[in-house]
N, C-alpha and C positions, 0 to 999 in steps of 0.2 A: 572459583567461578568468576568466567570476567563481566567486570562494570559494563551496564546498561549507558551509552551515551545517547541522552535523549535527544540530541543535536540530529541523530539518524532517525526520531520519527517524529520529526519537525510539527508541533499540534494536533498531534493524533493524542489520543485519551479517551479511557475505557475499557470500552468491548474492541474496539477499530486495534487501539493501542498494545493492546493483549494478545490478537490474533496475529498482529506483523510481528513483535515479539515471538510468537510461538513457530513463526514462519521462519523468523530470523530477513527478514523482509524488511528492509530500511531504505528512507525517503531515494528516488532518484533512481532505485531499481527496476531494471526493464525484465517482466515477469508474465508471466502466464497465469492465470488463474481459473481454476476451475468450480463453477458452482452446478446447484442443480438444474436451475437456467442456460447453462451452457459455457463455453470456455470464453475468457477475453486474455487479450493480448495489450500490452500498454507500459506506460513508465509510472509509478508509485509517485506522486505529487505529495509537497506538503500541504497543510492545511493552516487555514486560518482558527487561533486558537478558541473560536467564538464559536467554533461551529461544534455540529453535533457528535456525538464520540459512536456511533453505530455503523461511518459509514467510511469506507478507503476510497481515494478520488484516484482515477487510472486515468491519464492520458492517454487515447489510441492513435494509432499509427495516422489512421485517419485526419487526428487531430480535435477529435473530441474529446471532452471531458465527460466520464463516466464515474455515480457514486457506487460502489458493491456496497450491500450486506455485510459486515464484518462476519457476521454468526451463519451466513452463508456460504463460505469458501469451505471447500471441500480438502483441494488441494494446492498448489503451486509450482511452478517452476522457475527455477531464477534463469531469466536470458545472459544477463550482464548487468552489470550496476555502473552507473553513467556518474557524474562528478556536474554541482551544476555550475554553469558560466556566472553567474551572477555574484 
């Protein structure tokens, strides 16, 4: 089984932490996600470790910040996985 590097889901923890885990879904990936609410499109951001473990923050193309439901995705797609500048 390979090692978990929690570097790829940078302050995620929990429910949030378990789902991108179960997705295979780490920070910087640009994905689709589908809930019962409807589809979003976006890059997987990390999070500040303070914050709460229920929610995945998606950046949109747009350029907003959106939290999902962790216990709400349905499904996923992965677009591509981005690398970041920083």
């Amino acid at each position: 089984m390979a090692e978990i590097n929690l570097e790829d889901y940078k302050g995620y923890r929990g429910v949030a932490l378990n789902t991108l885990q179960k997705f295979k879904t780490p920070i910087w990936s640009d994905v689709e996600i589908l809930t019962d609410e409807g589809s979003f499109k976006g890059l997987i951001l990390p999070r500040s470790e303070t914050a709460d473990e229920f929610h995945i923050v998606l950046k949109m193309p747009i350029g907003y910040n959106i939290g999902i439901a962790a216990e709400k995705i349905k499904r996923r797609k992965n677009l591509r996985k981005k690398r970041s500048s920083l």
